[in-house]
LODRENTOR-181661 format. One record per residue: residue in three letters; z, x, y of N, C-alpha, C in turn. Coordinates in steps of 0.1 Angstrom, whole numbers, plus 5000, padded with zeros to 4 digits. Example, Ala and Ser with C-alpha at 12.3 -4.5 7.8 and 13.67 -1.06 7.14 Angstrom:
2
ALA507851324943507851234955507851324967/SER507151284978507151374989507951295000/
END
This chain:
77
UNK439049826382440049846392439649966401/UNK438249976405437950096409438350086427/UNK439050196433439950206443441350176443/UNK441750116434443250096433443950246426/UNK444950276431445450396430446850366428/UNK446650436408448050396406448950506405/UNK450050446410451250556415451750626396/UNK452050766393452150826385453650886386/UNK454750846381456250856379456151006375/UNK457251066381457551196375457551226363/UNK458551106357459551126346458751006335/UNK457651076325457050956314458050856314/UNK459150896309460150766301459850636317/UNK459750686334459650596338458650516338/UNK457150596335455850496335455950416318/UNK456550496311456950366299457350256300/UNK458650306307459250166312458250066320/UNK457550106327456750056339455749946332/UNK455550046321454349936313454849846302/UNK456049846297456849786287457149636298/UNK457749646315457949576324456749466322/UNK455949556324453849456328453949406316/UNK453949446305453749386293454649276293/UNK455749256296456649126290456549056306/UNK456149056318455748976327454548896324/UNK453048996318452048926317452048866302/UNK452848846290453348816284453748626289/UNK454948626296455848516299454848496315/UNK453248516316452448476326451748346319/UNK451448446308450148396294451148236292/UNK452148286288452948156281453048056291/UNK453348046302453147956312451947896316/UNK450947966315449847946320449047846310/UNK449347906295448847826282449747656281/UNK451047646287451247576286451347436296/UNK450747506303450147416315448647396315/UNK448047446304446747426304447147286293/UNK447747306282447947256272448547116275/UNK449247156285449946946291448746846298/UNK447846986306446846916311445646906306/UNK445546886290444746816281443846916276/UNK443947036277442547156276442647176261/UNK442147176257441647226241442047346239/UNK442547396226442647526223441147586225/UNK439747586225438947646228438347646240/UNK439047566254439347606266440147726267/UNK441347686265442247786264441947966258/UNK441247936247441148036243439948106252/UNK438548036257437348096265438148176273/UNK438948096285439748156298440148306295/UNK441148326282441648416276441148526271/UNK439348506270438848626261438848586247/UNK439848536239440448506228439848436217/UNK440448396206439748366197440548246196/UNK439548086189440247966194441647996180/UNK441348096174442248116155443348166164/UNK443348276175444248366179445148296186/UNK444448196201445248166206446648036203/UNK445748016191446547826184447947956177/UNK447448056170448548106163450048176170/UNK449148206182450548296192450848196199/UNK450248036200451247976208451247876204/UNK450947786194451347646190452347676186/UNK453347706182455247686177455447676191/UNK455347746201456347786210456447646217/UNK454747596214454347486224455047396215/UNK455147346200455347246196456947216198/UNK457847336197458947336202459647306217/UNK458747286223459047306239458347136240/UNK457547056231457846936237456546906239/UNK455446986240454246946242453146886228/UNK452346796237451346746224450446786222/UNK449946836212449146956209447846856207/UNK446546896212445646796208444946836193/UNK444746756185444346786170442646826175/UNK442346856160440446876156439846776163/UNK439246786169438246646173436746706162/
END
């Protein structure tokens, strides 16, 4: 991120907040994003390349959310 210049809050407790904010946005990004990969047929080791991730990491933080929300998870091929 070299040239971007990030703004530094007076008060810590605000840049906590600041980063607690990013964290539960790019959080509820991840989960949208996973689940629209997931409708449109991508493999948990699609999913996971995109993410950096491990194909063990990404099935564990989101297959419940996914299986509860309706979607069909593709099995082992």
């Amino acid at each position: 991120m070299s040239g971007v210049e990030i703004p530094t809050p007076q008060d810590p407790a605000d840049g906590l907040a600041a980063v607690v904010a990013l964290r539960r946005l790019a959080d509820r990004l991840e989960d949208a994003a996973v689940e629209q990969a997931m409708r449109g047929d991508w493999t948990w080791s699609e999913v996971a390349e995109a993410l950096g991730i491990t194909r063990q990491a990404v099935h564990k933080k989101h297959a419940r959310r996914l299986i509860a929300a309706g979607v069909d998870l593709p099995r082992r091929r």
